[in-house]
C-alpha positions as CSV (number, residue, x, y, z in Angstrom):
1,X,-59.8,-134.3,195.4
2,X,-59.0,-134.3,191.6
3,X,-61.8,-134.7,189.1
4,X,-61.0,-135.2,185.4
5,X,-63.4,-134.6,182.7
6,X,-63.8,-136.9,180.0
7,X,-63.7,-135.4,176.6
8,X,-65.7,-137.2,173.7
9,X,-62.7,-137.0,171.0
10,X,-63.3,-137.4,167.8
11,X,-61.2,-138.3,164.4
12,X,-62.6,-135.0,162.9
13,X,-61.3,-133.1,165.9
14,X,-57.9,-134.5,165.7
15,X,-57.9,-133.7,162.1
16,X,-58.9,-130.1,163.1
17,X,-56.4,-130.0,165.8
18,X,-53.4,-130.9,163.5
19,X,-54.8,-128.5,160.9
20,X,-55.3,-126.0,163.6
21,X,-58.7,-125.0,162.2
22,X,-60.8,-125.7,166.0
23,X,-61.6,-122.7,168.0
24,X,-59.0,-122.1,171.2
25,X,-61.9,-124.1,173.7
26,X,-62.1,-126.9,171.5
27,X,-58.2,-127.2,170.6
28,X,-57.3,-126.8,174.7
29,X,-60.6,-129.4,175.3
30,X,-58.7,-131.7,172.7
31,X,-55.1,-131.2,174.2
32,X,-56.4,-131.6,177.5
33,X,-57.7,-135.3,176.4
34,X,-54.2,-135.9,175.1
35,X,-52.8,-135.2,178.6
36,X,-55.3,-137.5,180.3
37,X,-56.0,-140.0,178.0
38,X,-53.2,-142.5,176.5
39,X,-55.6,-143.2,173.7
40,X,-56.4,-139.9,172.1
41,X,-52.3,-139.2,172.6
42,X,-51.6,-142.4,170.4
43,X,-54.1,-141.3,168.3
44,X,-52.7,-137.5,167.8
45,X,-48.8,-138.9,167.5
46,X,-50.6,-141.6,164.8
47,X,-52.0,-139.0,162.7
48,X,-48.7,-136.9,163.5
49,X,-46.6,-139.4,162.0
50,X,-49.1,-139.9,158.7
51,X,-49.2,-136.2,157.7
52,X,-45.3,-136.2,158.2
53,X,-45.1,-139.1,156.1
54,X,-47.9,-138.0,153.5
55,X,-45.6,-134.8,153.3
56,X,-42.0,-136.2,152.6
57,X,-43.8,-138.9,150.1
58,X,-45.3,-136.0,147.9
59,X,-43.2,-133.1,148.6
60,X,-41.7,-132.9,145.2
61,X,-44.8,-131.7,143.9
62,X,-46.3,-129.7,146.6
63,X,-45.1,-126.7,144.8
64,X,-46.1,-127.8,141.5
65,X,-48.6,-125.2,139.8
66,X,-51.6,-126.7,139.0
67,X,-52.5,-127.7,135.4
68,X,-54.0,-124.9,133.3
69,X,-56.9,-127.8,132.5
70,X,-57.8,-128.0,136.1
71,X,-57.5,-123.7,136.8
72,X,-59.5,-123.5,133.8
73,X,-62.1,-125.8,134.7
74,X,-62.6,-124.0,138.3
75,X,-63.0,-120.9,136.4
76,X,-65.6,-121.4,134.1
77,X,-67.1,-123.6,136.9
78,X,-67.3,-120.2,139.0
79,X,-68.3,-118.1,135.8
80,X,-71.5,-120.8,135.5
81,X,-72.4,-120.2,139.0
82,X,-72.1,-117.0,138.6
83,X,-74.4,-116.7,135.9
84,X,-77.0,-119.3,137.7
85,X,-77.1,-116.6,140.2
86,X,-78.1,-113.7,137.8
């Protein structure tokens, strides 16, 4: 006799899949929903397909430094924070 688990899925898993930021149990727990669950597999190809499409619509300026305005902001942001700490 076969038994399959059900795995509670979420979107933030999925996410974390793709990003591969989960921890091996919970990416092999996700994959294994994939396998045995049409829905979750949609869902995973779905998302797939968005960050593929997210990438070729902006990848003219992944590479792009970032403005000295916005570097210099995060610095001094981390230089107050620093001196909050003090």
């Amino acid at each position: 006799m076969t038994v399959k688990m059900t795995v509670l899925v979420t979107d933030s898993d999925i996410n974390a899949y793709l990003d591969e930021e989960l921890d091996l149990g919970r990416a092999a727990a996700v994959a294994m929903a994939a396998v045995q669950s049409a829905p979750v597999a949609a869902k995973l190809e779905a998302y797939r397909n968005q960050t593929a499409g997210l990438r070729a619509l902006f990848a003219s300026v992944l590479d792009e430094p970032i403005p000295a305005r916005l570097t210099s902001l995060t610095r001094s942001g981390a230089r107050i924070k620093r001196m909050a700490m003090n």
